[in-house]
MITI-148244 format. One line per 3 residues: for each residue x, y, z of C-alpha. Coordinates in steps of 0.5 Angstrom, whole numbers, plus 500, padded with zeros to 3 digits. Layout:
N
X/Y/Z | ...
END
This chain:
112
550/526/438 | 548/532/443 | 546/530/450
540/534/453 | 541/536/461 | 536/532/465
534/536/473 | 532/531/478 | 530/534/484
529/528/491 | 521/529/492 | 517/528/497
517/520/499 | 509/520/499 | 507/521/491
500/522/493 | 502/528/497 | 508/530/492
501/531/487 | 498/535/492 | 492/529/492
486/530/497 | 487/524/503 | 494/523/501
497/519/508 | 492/515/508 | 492/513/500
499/511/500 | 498/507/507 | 493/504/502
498/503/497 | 503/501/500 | 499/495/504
495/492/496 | 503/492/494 | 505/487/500
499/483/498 | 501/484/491 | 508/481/492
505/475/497 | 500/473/492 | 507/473/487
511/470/492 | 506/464/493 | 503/464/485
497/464/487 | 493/467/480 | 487/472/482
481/467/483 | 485/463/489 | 488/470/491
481/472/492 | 478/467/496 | 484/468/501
481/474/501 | 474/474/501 | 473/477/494
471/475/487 | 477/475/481 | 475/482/478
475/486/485 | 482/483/486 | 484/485/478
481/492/480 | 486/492/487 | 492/490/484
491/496/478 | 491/501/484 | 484/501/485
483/501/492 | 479/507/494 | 473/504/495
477/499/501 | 478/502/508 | 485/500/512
482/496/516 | 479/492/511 | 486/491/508
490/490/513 | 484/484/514 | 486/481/507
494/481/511 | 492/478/515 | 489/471/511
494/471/508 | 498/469/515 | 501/476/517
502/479/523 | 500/487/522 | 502/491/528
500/498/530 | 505/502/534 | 503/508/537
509/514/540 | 510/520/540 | 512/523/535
520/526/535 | 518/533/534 | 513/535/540
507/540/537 | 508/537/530 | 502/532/528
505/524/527 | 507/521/521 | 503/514/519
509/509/517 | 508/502/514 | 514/497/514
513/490/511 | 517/484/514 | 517/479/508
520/473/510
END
């Protein structure tokens, strides 16, 4: 059996940015907050339809979130769909380890 040679190389941490997508940063913001709502809705088992009245959306929109589309929602909105669900979101703001290069935008989730 012959075995093919496979290269792996370490990417860049942000997919969106790896792909040279428009707005990377903040997609992968985005990403990272529908996934933290994704795994609370999983660890309460909620179905959709309870997830969305936590939410304030309907069962599709939350289907739409959950498959990656999230385009169409602001950070802020996301954050507030966190926060219905008893999380706390924390925004800390410091200089940036390297002075004269821009900031870097960090997500953390702390699930309990």
């Amino acid at each position: 059996m012959k075995t093919e040679h496979v290269e792996v190389h370490a990417g860049h941490p942000n997919i969106f940015a790896e792909l040279g997508l428009p707005d990377a940063e903040n997609h992968f913001l985005k990403a990272q907050i529908v996934a933290a709502l994704h795994r609370l809705v999983k660890e309460r088992k909620l179905n959709q339809a309870k997830a969305g009245s936590f939410m304030g959306i309907t069962q599709p929109e939350v289907s739409r979130l959950f498959r990656g589309h999230f385009r169409e929602y602001s950070v802020e909105r996301l954050m507030s769909f966190l926060t219905a669900f008893s999380q706390d979101v924390e925004i800390i703001v410091r200089p940036h380890a390297k002075a004269g290069e821009a900031g870097n935008i960090t997500f953390n989730a702390v699930m309990a």
